[in-house]
N, C-alpha and C positions, 0 to 999 in steps of 0.2 A: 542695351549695351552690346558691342559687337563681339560677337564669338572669339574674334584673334584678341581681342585685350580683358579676356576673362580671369587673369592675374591679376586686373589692376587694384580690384576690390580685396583680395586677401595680403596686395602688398601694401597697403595705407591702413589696413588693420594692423599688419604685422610693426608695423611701423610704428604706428601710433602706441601698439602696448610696448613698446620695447623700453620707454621711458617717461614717465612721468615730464621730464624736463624736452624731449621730443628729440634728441639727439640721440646719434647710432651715427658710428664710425667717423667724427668727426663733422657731422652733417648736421645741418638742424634738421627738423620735419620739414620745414618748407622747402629747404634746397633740395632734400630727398625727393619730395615729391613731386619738381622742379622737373628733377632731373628724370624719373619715369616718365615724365610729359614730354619729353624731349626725346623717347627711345625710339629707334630707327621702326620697330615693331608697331608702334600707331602712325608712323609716317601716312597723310592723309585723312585720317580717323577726325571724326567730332568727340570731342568730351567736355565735359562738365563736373568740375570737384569743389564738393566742399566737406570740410572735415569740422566737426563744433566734437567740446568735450561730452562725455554722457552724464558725467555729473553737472556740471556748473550749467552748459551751453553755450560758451565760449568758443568762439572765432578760434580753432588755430589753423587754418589753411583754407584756401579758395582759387580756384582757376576759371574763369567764364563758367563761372557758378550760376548764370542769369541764361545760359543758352540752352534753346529750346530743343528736346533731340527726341525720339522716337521711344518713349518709356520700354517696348515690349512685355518683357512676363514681370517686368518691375511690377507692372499695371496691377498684379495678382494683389501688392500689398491693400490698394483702395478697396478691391472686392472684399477682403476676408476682413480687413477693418469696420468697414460697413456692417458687412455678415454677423459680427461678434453685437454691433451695437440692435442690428435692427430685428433680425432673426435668433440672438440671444447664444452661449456659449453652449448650451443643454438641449439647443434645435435638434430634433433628428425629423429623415424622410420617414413616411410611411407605403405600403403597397399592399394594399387588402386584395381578398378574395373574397367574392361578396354573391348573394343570388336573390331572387325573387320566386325560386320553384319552391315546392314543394316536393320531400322527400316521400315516398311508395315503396317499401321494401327497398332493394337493391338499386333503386333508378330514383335521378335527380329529374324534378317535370318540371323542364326551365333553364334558364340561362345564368352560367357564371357568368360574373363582373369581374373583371382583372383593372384594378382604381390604384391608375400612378400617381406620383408628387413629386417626382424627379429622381430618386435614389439613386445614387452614381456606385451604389455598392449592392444593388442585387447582382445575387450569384445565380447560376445555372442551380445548384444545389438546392436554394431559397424555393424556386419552381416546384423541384421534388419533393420539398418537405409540406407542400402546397396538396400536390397530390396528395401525396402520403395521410395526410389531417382527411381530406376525402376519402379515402378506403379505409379508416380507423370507423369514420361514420357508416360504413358498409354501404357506402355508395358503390356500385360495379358500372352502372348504365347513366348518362347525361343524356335525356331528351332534348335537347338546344343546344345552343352554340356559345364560344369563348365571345363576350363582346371586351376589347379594350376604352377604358376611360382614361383617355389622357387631355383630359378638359383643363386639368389644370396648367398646363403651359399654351401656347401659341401651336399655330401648326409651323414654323417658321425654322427646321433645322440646323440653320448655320447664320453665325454672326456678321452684321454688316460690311460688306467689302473684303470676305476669303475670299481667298485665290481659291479657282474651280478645278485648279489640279494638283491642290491637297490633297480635296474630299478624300482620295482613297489611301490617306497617311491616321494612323493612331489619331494624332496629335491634335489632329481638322476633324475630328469623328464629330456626327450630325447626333444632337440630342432630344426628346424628347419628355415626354413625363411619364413615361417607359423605360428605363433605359438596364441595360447587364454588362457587368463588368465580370474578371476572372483570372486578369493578369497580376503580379506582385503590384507593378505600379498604378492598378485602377486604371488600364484603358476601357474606354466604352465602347459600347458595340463595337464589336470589332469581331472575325473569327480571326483564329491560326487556322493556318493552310501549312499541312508539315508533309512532305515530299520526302518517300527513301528509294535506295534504287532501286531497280530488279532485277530479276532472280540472275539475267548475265547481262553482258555489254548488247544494248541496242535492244533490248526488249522495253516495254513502257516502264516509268517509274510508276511509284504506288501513292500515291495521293488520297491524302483526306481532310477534313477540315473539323475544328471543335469552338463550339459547341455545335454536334450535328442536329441539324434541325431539318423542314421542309420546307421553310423560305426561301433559302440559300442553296443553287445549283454550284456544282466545282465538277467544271471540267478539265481532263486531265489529257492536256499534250502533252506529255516531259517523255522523254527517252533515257535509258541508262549509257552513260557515254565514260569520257573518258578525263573529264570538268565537270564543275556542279558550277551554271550558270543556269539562273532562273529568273523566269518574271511573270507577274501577277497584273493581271488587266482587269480592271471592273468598273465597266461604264455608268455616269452618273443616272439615277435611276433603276439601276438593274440591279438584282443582287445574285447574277449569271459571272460568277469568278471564274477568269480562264488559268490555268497556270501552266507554262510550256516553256519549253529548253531541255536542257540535261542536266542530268543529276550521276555524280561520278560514284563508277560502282562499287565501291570501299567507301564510299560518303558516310558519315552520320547522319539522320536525320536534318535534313533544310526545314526551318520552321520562318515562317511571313506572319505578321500581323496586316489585313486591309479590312477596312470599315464595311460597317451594313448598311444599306438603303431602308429608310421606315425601319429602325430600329424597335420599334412597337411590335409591329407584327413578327419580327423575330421573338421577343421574350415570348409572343402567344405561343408561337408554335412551339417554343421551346417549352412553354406548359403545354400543351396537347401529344410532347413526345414523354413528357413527365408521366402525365395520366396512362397513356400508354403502358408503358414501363410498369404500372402498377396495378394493371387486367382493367383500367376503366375505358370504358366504349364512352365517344363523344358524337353525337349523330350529325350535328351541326357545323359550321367553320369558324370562321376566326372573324370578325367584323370589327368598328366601331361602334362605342354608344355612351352614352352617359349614365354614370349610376342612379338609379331612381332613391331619391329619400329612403323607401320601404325596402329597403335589400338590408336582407340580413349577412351579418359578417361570419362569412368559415373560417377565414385563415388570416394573419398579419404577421408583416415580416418589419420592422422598423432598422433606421440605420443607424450605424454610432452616432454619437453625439457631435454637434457641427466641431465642438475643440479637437474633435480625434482627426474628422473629417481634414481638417485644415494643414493639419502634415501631412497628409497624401496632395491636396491642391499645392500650398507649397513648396516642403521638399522636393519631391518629384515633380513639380511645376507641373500639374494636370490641369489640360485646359479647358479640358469637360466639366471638372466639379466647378470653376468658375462662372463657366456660362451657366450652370444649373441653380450655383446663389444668386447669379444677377436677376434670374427669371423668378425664382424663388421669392426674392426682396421686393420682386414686384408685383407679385400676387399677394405679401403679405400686407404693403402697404397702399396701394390702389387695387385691389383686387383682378389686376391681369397678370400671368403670368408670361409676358412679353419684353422682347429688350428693351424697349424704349422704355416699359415704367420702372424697372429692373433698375436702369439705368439712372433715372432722373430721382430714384433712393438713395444711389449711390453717391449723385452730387451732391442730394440735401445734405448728406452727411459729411463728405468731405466740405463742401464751404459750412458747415458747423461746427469745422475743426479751424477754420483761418485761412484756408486757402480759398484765392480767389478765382472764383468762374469764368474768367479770361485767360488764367495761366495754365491752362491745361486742356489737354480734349480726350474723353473717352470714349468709345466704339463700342464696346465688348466687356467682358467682363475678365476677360484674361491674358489681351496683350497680343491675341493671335494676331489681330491687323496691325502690320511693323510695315 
């Protein structure tokens, strides 16, 4: 649907309850909604309307109801439909802490396992309480290293045919079977980068970014001036954020959300500054690997339940939880966690609702490709 005729949908509602009989001010429904289609404000625009009743399902309006147009986050409905029927209402992610060492007094002889499933709702917090479960064991020392499992998805970032100069937008965040959220609306990997001025005009601004981790460099060109105009550059690949301009020196804090690269090895690091935080020494780095059957479980963080889940996807149209049930549906039901099987879940489902496999096309699991 196009942005400028984002009214359209709350005035055919309005419309439609205003009477049972469909008339309001002389108008029937049809001529009403006639006449929206005719307003100077979609001059140019495609659309498509059809109105049937919620009880009966009865016809009472239609406008090239037959033409074919660009669904965007409409697209959300197919995924979380799917998601209810194939992954169930009571699904939640899980994201263990897992090892194969053996504990010695105060030191762990071995390597943690950090084993994603996609969670779109671990927090920075989640990590700590991670930690924390380890120094309750009176772990102090980790002889080994963080290895990340994120077998259950694809290595495959981003959905067929985004634009490359999203990437460094919330909305286009790259997912993983890793992933950390932290904002009200559930963005994923992402930091803030929040900019204040300094101490007078023309001295640097003061720059930092959260969740502070050591994956993520933020270098800080901004100057204290007499505007606050900024900008945030992070090249694809790199998780070297520059942020430079001015920042006016009575300003409130400037706060940026842009995405992480290998959002994996940020939540690592983000547990290894956790551990930190909590006097444990890790001797080792942060790797990949697959959890071995014999690993024992320290810690588990599980997420709401998919129904909770699904008012964040879509109230807040979050385009991350959708790519994360597409991948989801399709490790549940051909055992890859890849778009393509994700996806071909999603059609079983929809043409097992009536709809036919010629009258539609879906990409993604949440509309980002428009």
């Amino acid at each position: 649907m196009l942005k400028t005729a984002g009214w359209l949908l709350p005035a055919i509602v309005a419309l439609v309850g205003c009477s049972s009989s469909g008339a309001r001010h002389g108008q029937t429904l049809s001529q009403a909604l006639t006449a929206i289609g005719h307003d100077k404000a979609l001059a140019g625009a495609s659309s498509g309307v059809m109105v049937r009743d919620a009880d009966s399902g009865n016809l009472l309006y239609q406008a090239h109801a037959d033409r074919r147009l660009v669904p965007a986050s409409n697209m959300k409905m197919f995924t979380s439909l799917a998601a209810f029927d194939i992954l169930g209402a009571d699904y939640r992610f899980a994201t263990r802490l897992l090892t194969t060492g053996k504990q010695r007094g105060d030191t762990l002889l071995g390597d943690l396992y950090l084993q994603g499933s996609g969670d779109p709702t671990l927090h920075p917090d989640d990590l700590d309480t991670f930690a924390a479960a380890l120094a309750q064991r009176g772990i102090r020392h980790i002889q080994g290293r963080i290895l990340l499992d994120t077998s259950a998805f694809d290595k495959t970032p981003f959905g067929a045919g985004w634009s490359w100069d999203d990437e460094p937008f919330a909305f286009a965040a790259p997912i993983s079977a890793l992933n950390y959220a932290f904002t009200p609306g559930g963005d994923i990997n992402v930091v803030r980068v929040d900019v204040r001025p300094g101490a007078r005009a023309g001295a640097p601004g003061r720059a930092s970014f959260y969740p502070a981790n050591d994956s993520v460099t933020l270098v800080n060109r901004t100057t204290t001036g007499g505007d606050t105009a900024l900008t945030l550059e992070r090249r694809p690949g790199s998780n070297r954020i520059v942020v430079s301009g001015t920042i006016a020196a009575q300003a409130e804090t400037s706060s940026r959300l842009t995405t992480v690269d290998q959002p994996a090895f940020v939540v690592g690091a983000l547990l290894q500054n956790a551990l930190r935080a909590h006097g444990i020494t890790l001797r080792g780095g942060i790797e990949e690997a697959v959890t071995p059957a014999s690993a024992q479980l320290l810690a588990e963080k599980t997420s709401p339940s998919l129904s909770r889940l699904i008012v964040t996807f879509l109230k807040v149209s979050n385009n991350g939880y959708g790519e994360i049930l597409t991948k989801a549906m399709g490790r549940k039901t051909q055992g890859k966690g890849d778009w393509a099987s994700g996806l071909r879940a999603i059609s079983h489902f929809v043409q097992n609702q009536g709809i036919e496999a010629g009258t539609y096309r879906q990409v993604d699991g949440s509309g980002c490709r428009a």
